[in-house]
C-alpha positions in Angstrom: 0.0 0.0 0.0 1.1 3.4 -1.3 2.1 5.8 1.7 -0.7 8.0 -0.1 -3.4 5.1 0.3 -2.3 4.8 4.1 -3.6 8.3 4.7 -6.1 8.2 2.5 -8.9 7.9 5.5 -7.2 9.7 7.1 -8.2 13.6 8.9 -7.5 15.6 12.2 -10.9 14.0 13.6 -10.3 10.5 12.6 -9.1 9.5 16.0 -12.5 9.9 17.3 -13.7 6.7 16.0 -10.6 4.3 17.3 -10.6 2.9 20.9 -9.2 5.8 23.4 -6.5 4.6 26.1 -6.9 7.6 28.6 -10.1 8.8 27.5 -11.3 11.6 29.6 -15.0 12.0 30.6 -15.9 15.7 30.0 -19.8 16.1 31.6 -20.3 19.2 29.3 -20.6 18.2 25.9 -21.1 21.8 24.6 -18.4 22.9 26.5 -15.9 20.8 25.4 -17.2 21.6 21.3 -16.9 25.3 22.6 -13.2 25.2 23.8 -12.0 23.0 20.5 -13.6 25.9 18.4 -11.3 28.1 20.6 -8.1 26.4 20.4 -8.7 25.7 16.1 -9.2 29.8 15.9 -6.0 30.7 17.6 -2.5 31.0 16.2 0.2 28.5 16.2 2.1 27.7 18.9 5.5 26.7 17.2 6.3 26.8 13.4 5.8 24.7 10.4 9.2 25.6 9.1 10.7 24.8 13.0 9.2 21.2 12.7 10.9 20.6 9.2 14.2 21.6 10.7 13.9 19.4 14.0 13.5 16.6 11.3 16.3 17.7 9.4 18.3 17.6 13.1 17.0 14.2 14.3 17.6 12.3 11.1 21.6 13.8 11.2 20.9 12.0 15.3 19.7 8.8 13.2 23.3 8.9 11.5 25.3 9.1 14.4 26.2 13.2 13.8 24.4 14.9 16.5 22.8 13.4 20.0 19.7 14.2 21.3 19.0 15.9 24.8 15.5 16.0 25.5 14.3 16.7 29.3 11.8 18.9 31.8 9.2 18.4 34.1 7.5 15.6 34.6 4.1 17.2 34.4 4.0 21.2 34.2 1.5 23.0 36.0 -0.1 26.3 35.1 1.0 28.0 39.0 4.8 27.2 37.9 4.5 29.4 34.8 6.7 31.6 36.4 10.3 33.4 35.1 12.7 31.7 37.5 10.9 28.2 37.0 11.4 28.5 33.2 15.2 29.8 33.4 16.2 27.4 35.2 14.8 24.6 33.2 16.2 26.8 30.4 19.7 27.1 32.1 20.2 23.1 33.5 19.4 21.5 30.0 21.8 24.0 27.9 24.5 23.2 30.5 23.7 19.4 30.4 24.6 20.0 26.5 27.6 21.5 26.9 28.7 18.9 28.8 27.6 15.9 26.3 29.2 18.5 23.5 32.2 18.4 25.3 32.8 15.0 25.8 31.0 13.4 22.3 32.4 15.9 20.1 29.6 16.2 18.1 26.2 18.7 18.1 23.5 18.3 21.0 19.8 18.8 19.8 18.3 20.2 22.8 14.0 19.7 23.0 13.1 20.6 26.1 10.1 18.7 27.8 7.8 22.2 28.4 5.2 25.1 27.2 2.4 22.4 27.0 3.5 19.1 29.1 0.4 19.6 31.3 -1.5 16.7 30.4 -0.6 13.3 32.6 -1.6 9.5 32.1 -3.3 7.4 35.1 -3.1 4.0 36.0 -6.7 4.6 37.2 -9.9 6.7 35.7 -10.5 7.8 39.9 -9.4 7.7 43.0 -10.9 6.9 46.2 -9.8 8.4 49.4 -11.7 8.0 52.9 -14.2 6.2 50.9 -14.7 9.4 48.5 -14.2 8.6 44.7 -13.6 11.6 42.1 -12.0 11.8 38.5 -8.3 11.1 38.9 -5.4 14.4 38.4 -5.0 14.4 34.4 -3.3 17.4 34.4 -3.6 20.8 34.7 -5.0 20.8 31.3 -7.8 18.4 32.4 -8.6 19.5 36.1 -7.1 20.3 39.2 -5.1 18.0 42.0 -6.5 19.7 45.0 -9.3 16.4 46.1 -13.0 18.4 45.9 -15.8 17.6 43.4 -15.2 20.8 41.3 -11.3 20.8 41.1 -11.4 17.0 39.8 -14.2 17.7 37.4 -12.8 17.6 34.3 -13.3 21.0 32.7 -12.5 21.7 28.7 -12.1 25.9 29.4 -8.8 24.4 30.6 -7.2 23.6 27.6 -7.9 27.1 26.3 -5.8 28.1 29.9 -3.1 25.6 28.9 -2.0 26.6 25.6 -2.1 30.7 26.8 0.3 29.4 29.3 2.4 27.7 26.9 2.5 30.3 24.8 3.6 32.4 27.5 6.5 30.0 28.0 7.5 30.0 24.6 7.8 33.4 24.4 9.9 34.0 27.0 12.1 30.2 26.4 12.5 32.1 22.7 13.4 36.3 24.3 15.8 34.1 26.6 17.4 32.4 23.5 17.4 35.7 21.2 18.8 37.7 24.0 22.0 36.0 24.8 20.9 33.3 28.2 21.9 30.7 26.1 25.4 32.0 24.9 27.9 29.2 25.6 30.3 31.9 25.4 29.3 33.0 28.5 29.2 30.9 31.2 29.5 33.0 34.0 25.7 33.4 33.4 25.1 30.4 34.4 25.1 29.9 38.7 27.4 26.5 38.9 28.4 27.3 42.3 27.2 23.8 44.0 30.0 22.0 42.7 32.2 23.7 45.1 30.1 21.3 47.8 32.4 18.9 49.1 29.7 16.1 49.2 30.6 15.7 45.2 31.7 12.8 44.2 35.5 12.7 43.8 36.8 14.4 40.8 33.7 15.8 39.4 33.9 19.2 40.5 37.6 19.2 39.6 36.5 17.7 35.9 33.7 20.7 35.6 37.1 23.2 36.1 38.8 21.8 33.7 35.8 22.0 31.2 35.0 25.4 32.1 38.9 26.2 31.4 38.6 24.4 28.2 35.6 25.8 27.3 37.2 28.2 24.4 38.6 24.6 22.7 34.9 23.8 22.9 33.5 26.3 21.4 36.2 26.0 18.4 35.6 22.8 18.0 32.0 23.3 17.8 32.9 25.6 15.0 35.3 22.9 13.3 32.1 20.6 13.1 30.3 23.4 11.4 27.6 24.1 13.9 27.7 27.6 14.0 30.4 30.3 14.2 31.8 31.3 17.8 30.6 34.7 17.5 26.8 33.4 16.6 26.8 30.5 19.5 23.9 32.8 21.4 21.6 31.6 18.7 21.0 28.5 20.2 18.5 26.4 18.0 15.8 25.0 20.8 12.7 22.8 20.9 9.7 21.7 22.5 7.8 18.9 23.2 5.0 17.0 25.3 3.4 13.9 25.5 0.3 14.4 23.3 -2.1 12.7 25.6 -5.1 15.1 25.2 -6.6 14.6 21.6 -9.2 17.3 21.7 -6.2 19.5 22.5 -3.9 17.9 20.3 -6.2 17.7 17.0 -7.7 21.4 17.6 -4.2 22.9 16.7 -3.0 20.2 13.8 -4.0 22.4 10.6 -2.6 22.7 7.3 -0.1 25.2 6.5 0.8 27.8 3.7 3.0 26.5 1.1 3.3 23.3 2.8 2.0 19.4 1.6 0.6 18.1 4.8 -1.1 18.7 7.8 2.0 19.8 11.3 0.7 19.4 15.2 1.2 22.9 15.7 1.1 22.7 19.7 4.9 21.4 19.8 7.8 20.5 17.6 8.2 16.9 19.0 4.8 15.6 20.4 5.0 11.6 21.4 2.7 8.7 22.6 2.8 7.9 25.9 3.4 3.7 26.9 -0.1 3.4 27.6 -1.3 4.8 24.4 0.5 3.0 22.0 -2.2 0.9 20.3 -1.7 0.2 17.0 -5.1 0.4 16.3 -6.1 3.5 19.0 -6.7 7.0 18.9 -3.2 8.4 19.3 -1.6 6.0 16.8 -4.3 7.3 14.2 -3.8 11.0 15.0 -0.2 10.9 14.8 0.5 9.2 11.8 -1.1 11.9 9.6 1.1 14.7 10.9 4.3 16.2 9.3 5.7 16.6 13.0 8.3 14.1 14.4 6.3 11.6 16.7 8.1 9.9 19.7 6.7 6.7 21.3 7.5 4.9 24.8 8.4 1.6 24.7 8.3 0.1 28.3 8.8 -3.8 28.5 5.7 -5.7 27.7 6.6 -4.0 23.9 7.4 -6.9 21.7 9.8 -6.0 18.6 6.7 -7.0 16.2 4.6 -4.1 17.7 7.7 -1.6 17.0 7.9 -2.4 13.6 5.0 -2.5 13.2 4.4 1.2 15.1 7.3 2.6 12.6 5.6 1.2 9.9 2.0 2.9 10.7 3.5 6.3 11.7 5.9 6.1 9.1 4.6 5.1 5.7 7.6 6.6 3.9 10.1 5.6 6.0 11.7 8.6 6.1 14.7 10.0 8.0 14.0 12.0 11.5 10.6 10.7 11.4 9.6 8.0 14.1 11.7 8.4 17.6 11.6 5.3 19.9 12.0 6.2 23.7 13.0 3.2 25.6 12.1 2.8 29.4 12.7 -0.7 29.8 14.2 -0.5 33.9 17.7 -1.2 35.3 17.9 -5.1 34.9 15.4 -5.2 31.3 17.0 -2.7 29.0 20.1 -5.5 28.7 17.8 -8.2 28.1 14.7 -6.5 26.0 16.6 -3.8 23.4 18.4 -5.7 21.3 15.1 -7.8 20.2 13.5 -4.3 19.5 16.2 -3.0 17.6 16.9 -6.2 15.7 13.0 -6.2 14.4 12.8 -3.0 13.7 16.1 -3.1 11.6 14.8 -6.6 9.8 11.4 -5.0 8.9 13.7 -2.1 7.1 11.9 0.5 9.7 14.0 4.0 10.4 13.8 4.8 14.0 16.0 7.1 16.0 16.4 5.4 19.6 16.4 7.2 23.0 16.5 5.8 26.2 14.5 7.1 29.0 15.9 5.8 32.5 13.4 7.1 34.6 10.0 5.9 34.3 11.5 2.1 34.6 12.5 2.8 37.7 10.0 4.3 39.9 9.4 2.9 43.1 6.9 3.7 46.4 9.0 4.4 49.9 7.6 2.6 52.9 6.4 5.7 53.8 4.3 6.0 50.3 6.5 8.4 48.7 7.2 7.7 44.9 10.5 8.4 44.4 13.4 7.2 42.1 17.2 5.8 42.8 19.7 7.5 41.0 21.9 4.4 40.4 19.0 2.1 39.0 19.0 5.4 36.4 22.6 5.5 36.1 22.6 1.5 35.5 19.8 1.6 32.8 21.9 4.3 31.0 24.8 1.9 30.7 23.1 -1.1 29.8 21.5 0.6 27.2 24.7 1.5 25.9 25.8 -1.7 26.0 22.5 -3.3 24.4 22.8 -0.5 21.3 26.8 -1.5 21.0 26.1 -5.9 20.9 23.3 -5.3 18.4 25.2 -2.6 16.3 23.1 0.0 16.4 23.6 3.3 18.4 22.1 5.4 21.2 21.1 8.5 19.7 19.8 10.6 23.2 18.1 10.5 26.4 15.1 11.9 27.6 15.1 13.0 31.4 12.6 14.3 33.6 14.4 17.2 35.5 14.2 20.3 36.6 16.8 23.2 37.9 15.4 23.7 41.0 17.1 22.2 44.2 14.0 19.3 44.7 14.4 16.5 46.8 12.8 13.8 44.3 14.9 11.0 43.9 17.4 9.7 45.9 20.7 9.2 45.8 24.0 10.9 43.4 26.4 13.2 44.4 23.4 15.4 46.0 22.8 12.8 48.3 19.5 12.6 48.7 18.2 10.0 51.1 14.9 8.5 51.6 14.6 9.7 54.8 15.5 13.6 52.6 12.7 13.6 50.3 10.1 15.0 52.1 12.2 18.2 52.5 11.5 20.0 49.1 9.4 17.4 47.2 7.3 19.7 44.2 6.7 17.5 41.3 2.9 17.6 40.3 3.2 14.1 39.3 6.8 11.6 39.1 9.9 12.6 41.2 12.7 14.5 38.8 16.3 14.9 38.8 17.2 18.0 40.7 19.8 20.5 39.4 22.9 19.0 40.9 21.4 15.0 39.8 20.9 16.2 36.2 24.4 17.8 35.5 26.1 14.9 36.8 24.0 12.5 35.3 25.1 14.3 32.1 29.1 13.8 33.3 28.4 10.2 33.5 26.9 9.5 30.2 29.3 11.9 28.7 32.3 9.9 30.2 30.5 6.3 29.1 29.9 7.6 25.9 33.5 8.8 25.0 34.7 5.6 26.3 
């Protein structure tokens, strides 16, 4: 069948008649019709022509020429669209870049995990607490968390409040980016003052000296590689992207554009489909394989290497390069024994895929005390053995996908932060799944970085 055939049936509503993982119950029909009509009349919230070039970027990752960095919060909410909050995300993933551009020697493609991540998946439709049952927390672009009958109704005016927000974010992520935050040639910008603690591991802060000495070699080297001239670094190229878990949301903004063959998801560069929404045959799978955007996909381990294939194949007609993007979270003790079977089918069925490895949703796990939280060295140890599964079946990790955030959290435990159990209670924030803090994430990206060069 002719890739044109495929999407023959295809249209922006077409997702409506396929099964719906995640499907939430809005109680006002009218409502909901009312905020879609909204969200299809504003403007776009990133650019055709933005899209095209993060597909240009990922299929360079699929050749082994750049490496992907994509991370942020685990589930923004609407209260944290605030300055600070953005920066730092902002400022923690460009320095985790110049770290893994430091020690790969080749361009990072940074997509940051923001302006529109506001939408979460359940395990459950409700939740029942002192024998009261309401709508389960989907997200501030669902409902609300707070556990009363009108904050956990689901209401549809709050997708409309969602993408204002995200546009807000965008607009200032992009004024940060134009107006010199993200110049690498300026690092005293950027706060790195923790690494002074003496709780680092040994060497580490010593290792970040000696990259911040070096960082003029960088920088040339950067330019060797063609990425862009020294004096132009401060026009860092950056993206966005969310889980694209709400398909009223989702489909309201996917339009056709000027000039352009195709219909682009207009509320991010990089939407992708959750673990739980991966259904061949479901709604997402059917939305996302008639957009121009690259599409991500989770693959935990009940995925079988027949139902990737098979995902490339349906999202990817074409097979063309930068299309379809695989995100592995397998768990510390699977990703050895699982990866190589995905990669190996999806390479026999001829499939293009660019793989990432998520290590954090593998390995989540409930304290005594019922705190979810996450261990830093089961996250450390999925990274390697990822690297190791990509190198025995010849194939290659091409980036990672974090959630993170720049703020001093106590969220998961354990790394040179050293963050106990008994810790987490101190600053816990996360809406939804525990995150890297500041000092977690930029060590994190010394380890891979060290791995990787290896």
């Amino acid at each position: 069948m002719t890739k044109q055939a495929t999407l023959d049936a295809w249209s922006p509503d077409s997702w409506r008649s396929r099964p719906h993982a995640q499907e939430v119950a809005y109680p006002d029909a009218a409502a909901l019709e009312a905020a879609v009509a909204k969200l299809r009349s504003l403007p776009p919230l990133v650019t055709s022509w933005e899209i095209e070039r993060l597909r240009t970027l990922l299929a360079e990752a699929e050749q082994g020429k750049r490496f992907v960095l994509q991370g942020g919060d685990c589930a923004e909410t609407l209260d944290d669209c605030r300055p600070a909050s953005i920066a730092n995300k902002l400022k923690i993933l460009l320095q985790m870049s110049l770290v893994l551009v430091h020690g790969l020697h080749k361009p990072v493609v940074r997509i940051g995990r923001f302006a529109g991540q506001y939408a979460k998946p359940r395990s459950s439709a409700t939740e029942t607490r002192d024998g009261l049952t309401l709508p389960s927390y989907f997200g501030d672009l669902v409902n609300a968390a707070a556990f009363t009958p009108d904050a956990r109704r689901p209401d549809p005016r709050m997708m409309v409040r969602g993408y204002q927000h995200a546009a807000l974010t965008l607009n200032f992520v992009r004024a940060l980016v134009e107006g010199g935050f993200a110049d690498l040639a300026h690092p005293e910008y950027w706060d790195l003052s923790f690494f002074q603690n003496a709780t680092l591991a040994a060497g580490l802060g010593a290792e970040y000296r000696r990259m911040s000495r070096n960082l003029a070699d960088g920088l040339r080297f950067m330019e060797a590689l063609g990425e862009q001239r020294v004096e132009e670094l401060s026009r860092v190229e950056f993206f966005t992207s969310h889980e694209g878990l709400n398909l009223w949301y989702e489909s309201a903004q996917t339009r056709r554009v000027p000039r352009r063959e195709g219909f682009y998801d207009l509320t991010a560069h990089l939407p992708w489909i959750g673990d739980r929404t991966r259904g061949l045959d479901g709604a997402h799978v059917e939305l996302f394989r008639g957009v121009r955007n690259p599409v991500g996909v989770k693959l935990g381990p009940t995925a079988t290497g027949a139902e990737a294939c098979a995902l490339a194949a349906r999202l990817n007609p074409g097979n063309e390069a930068g299309k379809v993007v695989f995100i592995t979270r397998l768990g510390a003790g699977n990703a050895g024994r699982l990866l190589p079977g995905l990669v190996e089918s999806v390479r026999e069925g001829g499939r293009r895929a660019l793989w990432l490895c998520d290590p954090m949703h593998g390995n989540t796990m409930t304290t005594a005390g019922g705190i979810k939280t996450r261990s830093f060295d089961a996250i450390r140890a999925e990274l390697g053995e990822t690297l190791e599964a990509h190198e025995r079946a010849g194939s290659r990790l091409g980036g990672v996908h974090f959630e993170l955030t720049g703020d001093d959290v106590t969220e998961c435990i354990g790394g040179a932060a050293g963050v106990t159990e008994a810790q987490l209670s101190s600053n816990y924030g996360s809406a939804c799944d525990p995150r890297l803090n500041y000092q977690q994430a930029l060590e994190l990206a010394f380890v891979l970085a060290r791995r990787m060069r290896r």
